[in-house]
MDTraj code that builds the backbone (N, CA, C; nanometers):
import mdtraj as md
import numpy as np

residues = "UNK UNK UNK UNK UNK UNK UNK UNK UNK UNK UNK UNK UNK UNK UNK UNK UNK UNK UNK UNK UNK UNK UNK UNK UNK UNK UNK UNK UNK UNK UNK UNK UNK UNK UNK UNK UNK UNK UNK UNK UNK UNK UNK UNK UNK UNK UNK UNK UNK UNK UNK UNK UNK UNK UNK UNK UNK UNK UNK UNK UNK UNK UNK UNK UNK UNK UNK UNK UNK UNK UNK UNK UNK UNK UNK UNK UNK UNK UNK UNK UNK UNK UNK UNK UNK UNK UNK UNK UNK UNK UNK UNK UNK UNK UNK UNK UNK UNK UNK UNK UNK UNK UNK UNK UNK UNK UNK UNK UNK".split()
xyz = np.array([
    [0.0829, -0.1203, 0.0000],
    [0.0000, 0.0000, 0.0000],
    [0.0866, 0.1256, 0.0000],
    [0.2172, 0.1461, 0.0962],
    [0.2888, 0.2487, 0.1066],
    [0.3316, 0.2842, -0.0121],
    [0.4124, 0.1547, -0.1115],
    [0.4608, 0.2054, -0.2186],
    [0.3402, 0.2494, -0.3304],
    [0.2425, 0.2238, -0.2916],
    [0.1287, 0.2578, -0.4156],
    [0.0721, 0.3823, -0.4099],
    [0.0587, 0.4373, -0.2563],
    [0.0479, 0.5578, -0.2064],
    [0.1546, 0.6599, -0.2825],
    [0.3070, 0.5978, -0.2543],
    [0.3783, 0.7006, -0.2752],
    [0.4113, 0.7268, -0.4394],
    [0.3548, 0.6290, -0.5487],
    [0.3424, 0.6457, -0.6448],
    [0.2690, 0.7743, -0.6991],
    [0.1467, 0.7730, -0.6235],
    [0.0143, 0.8254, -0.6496],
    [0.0712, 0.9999, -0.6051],
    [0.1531, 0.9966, -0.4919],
    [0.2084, 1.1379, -0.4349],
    [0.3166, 1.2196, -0.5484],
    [0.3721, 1.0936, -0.6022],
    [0.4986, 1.1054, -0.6707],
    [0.4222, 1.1826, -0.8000],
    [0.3778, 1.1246, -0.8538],
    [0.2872, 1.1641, -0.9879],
    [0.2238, 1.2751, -1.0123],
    [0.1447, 1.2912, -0.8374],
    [0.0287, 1.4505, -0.8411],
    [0.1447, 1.5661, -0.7865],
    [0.3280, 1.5065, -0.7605],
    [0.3600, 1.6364, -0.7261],
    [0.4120, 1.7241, -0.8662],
    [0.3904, 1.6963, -0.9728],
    [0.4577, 1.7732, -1.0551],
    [0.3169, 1.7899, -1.1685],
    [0.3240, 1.9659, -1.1770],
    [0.2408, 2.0585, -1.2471],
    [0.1994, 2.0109, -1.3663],
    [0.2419, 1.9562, -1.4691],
    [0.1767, 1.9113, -1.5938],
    [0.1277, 1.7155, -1.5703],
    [0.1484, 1.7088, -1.4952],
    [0.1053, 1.5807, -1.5030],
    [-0.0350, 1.5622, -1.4251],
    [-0.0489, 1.6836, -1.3385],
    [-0.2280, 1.7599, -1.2484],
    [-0.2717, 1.8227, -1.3750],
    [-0.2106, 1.8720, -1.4878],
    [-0.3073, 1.9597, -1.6252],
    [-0.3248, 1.7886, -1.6486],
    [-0.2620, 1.7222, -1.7072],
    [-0.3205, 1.5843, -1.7562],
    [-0.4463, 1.5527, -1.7058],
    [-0.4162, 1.5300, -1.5627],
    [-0.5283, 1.4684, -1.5254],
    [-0.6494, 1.5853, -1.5133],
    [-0.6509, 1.7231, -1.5537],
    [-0.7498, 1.8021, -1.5259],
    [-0.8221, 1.7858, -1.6920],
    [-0.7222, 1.7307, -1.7682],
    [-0.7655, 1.7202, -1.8853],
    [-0.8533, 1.6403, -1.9070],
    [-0.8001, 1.5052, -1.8600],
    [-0.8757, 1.4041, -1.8895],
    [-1.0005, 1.3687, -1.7619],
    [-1.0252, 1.4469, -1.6863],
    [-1.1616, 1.4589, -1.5950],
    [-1.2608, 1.5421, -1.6799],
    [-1.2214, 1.6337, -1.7783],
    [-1.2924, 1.7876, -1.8568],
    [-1.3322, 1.6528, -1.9539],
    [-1.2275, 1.5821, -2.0227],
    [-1.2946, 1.5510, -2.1177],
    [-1.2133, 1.3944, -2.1559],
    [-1.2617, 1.2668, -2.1077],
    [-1.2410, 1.1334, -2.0915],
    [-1.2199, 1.0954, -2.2212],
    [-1.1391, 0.9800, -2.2470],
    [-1.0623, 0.9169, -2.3542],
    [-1.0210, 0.9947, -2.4641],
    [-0.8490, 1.0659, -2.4163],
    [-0.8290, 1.1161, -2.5176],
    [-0.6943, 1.0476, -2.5626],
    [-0.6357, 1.0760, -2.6931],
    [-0.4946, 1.0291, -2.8060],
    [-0.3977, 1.0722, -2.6796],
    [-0.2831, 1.0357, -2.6813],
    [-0.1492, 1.1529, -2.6744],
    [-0.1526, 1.2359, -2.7188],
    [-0.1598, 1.2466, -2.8772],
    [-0.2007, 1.3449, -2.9538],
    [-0.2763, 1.4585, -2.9361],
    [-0.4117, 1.4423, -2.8791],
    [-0.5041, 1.5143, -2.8352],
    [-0.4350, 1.6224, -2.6966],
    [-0.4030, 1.5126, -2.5851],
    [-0.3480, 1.5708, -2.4604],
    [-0.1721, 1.6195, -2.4954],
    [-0.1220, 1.5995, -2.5804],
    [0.0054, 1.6910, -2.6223],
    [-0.0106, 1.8330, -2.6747],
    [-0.1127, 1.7958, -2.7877],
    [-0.1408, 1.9551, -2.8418],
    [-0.2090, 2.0702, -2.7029],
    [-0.2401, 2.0314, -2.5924],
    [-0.2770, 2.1211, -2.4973],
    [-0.1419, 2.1657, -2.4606],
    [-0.0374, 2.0983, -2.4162],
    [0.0525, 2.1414, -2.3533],
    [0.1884, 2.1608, -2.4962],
    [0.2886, 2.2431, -2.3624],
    [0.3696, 2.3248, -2.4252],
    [0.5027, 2.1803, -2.3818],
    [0.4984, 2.0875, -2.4566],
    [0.5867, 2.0336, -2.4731],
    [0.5823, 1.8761, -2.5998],
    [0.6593, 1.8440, -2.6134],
    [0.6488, 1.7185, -2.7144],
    [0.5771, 1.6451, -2.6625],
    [0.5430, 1.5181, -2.7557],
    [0.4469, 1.4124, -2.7579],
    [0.4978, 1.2826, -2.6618],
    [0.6837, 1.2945, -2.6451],
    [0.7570, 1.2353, -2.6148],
    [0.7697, 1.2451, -2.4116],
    [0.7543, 1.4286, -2.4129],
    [0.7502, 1.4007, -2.2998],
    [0.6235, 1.4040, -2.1876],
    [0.5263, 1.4260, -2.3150],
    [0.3623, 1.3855, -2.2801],
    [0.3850, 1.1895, -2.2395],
    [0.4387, 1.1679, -2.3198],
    [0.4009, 1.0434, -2.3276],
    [0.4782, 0.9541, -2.2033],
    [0.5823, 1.0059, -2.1833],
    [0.6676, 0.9767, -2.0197],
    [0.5705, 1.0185, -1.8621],
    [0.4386, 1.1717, -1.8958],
    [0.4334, 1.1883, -1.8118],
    [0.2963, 1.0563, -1.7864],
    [0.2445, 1.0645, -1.8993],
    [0.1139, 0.9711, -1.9104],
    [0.2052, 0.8057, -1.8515],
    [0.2701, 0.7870, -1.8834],
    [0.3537, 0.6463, -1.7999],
    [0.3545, 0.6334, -1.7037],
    [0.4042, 0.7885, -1.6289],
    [0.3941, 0.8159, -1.4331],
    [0.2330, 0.7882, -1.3801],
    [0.1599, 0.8648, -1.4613],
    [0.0324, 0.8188, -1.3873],
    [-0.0673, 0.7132, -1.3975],
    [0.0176, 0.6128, -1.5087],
    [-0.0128, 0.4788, -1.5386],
    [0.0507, 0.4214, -1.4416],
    [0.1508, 0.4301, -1.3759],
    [0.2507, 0.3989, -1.2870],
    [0.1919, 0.3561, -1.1623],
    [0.1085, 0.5152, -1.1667],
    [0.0183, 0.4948, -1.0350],
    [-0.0962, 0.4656, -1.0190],
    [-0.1331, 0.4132, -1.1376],
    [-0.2813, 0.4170, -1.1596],
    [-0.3983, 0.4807, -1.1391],
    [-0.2918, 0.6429, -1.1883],
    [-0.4358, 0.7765, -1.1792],
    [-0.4595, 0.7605, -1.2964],
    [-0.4056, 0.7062, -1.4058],
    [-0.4599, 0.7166, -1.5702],
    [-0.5066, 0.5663, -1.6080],
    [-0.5826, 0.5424, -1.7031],
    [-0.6026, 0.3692, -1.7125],
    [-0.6317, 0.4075, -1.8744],
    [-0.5560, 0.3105, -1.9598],
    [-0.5750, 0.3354, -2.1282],
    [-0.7047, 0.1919, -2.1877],
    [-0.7281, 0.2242, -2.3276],
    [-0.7850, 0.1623, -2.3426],
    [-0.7869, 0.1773, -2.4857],
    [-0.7476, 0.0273, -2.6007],
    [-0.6948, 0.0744, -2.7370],
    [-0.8251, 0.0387, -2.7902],
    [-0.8359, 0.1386, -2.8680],
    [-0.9368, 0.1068, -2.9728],
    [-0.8696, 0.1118, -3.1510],
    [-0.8594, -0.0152, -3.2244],
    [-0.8312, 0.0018, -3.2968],
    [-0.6452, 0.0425, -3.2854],
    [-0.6031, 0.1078, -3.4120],
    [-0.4624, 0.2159, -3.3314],
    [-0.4588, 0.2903, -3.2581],
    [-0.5894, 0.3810, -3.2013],
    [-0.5683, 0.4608, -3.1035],
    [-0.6003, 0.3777, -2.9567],
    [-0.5293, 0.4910, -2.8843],
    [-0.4853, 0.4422, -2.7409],
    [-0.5742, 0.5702, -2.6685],
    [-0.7002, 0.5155, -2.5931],
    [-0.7384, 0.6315, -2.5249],
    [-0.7188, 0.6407, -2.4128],
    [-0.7007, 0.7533, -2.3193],
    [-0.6546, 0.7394, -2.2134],
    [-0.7744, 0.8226, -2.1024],
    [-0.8301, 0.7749, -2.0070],
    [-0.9163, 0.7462, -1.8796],
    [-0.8291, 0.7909, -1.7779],
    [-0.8719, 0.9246, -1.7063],
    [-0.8952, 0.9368, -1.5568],
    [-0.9920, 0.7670, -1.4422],
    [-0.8373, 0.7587, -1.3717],
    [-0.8595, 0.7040, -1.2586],
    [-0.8883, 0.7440, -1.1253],
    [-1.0629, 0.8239, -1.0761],
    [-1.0382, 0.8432, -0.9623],
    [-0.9483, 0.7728, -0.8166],
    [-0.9825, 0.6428, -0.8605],
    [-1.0109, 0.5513, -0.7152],
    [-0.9104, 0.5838, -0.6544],
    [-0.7050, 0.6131, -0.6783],
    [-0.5749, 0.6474, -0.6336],
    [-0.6188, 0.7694, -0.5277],
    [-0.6759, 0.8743, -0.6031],
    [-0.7265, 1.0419, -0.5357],
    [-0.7704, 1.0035, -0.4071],
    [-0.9363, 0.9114, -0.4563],
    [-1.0062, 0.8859, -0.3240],
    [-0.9724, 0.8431, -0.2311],
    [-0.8661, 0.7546, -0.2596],
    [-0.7805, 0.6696, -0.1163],
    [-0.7192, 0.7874, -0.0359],
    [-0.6340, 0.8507, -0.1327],
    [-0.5283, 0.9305, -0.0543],
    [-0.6496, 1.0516, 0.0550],
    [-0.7284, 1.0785, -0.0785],
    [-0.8199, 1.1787, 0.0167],
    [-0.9047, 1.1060, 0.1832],
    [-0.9253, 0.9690, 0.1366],
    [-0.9682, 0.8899, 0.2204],
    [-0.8315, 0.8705, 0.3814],
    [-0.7394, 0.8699, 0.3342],
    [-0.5983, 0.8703, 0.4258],
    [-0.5500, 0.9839, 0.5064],
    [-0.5331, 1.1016, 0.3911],
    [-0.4977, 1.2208, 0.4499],
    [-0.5324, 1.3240, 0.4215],
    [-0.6733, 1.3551, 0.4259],
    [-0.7383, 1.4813, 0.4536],
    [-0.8793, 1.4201, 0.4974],
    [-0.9399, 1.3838, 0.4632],
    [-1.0728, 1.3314, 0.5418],
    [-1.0924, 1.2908, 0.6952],
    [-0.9547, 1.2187, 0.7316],
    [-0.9438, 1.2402, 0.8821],
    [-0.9476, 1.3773, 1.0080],
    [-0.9465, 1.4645, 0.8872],
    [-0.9291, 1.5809, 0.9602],
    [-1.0642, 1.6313, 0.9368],
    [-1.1297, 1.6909, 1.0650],
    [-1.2777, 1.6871, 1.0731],
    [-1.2834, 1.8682, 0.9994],
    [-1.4073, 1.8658, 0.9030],
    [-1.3849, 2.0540, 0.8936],
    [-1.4216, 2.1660, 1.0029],
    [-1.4692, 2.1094, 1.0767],
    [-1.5082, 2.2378, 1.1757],
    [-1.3738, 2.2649, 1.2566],
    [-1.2741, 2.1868, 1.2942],
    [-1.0979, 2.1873, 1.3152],
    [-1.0635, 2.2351, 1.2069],
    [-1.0859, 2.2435, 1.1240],
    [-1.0046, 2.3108, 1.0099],
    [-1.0427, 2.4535, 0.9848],
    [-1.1630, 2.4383, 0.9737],
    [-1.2522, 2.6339, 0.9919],
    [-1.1904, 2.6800, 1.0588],
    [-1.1928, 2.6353, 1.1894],
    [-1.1289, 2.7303, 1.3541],
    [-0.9962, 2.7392, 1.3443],
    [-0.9454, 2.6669, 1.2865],
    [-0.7880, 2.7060, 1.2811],
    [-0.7813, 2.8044, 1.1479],
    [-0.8076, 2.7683, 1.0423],
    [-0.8432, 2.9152, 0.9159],
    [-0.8835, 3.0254, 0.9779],
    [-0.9746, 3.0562, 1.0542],
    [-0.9994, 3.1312, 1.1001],
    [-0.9157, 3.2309, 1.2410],
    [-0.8885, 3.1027, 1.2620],
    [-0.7642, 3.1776, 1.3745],
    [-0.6414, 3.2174, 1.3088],
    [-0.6290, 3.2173, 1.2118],
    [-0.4766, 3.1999, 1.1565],
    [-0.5259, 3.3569, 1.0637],
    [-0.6328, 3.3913, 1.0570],
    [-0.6778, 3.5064, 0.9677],
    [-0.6808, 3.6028, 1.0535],
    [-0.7192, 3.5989, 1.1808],
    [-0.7340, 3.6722, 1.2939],
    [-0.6110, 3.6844, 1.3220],
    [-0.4855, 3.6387, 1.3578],
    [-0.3657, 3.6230, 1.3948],
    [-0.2999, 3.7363, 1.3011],
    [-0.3257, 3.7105, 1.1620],
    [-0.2508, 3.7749, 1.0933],
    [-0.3282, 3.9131, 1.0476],
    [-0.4012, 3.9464, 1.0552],
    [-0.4531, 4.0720, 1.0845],
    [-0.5721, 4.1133, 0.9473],
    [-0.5919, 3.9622, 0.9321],
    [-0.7092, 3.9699, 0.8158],
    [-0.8243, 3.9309, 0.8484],
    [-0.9075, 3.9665, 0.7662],
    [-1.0867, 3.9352, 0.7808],
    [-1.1320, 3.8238, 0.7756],
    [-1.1822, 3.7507, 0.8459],
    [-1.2567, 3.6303, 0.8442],
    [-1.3735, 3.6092, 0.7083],
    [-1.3638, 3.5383, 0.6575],
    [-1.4929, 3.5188, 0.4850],
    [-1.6118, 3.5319, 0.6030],
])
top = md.Topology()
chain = top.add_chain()
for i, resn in enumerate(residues, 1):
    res = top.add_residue(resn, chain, resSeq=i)
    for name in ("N", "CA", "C"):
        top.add_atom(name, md.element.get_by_symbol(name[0]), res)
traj = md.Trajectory(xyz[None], top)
């Protein structure tokens, strides 16, 4: 579990590989092709980042024909959210936001 966790951490810590997956939640089974032309880099290193989150199994493919479409995997998210942030109750989290706004000499929402 630890190492599958830390896959899943490893993957969501770097910025274009969270556009991936914001991509493919907006809009499910897309090419490389498709999810390269969004971003500002080759197909090559689209295609390394799409590996990491196959890695971790935030992405899941599926070939049709020659194309290869590629699927958002919630279930990795939900765990982690299930692990480490859901334990933390929100009304502890309000009161401390809120104290920490007060502290620093700003307005409470």
């Amino acid at each position: 579990m630890t190492d599958d966790m830390d896959r899943v951490f490893k993957a969501l810590a770097d910025a274009s590989r969270r556009r991936l997956l914001d991509d493919l939640y907006r809009e499910p089974g897309q090419t490389l092709g498709a999810l390269a032309s969004r971003l500002a880099m080759t197909r090559q290193a689209v295609s390394q980042h799409l590996a990491v989150l196959e890695a971790a199994n935030l992405v899941v493919t599926i070939k049709r024909g020659r194309e290869k479409l590629h699927y958002l995997n919630p279930v990795p998210i939900h765990e982690a959210h299930a692990r480490w942030i859901a334990k933390f109750e929100r009304p502890h989290l309000d009161a401390l936001a809120a104290l920490k706004s007060r502290l620093e000499g700003e307005e409470t929402p």
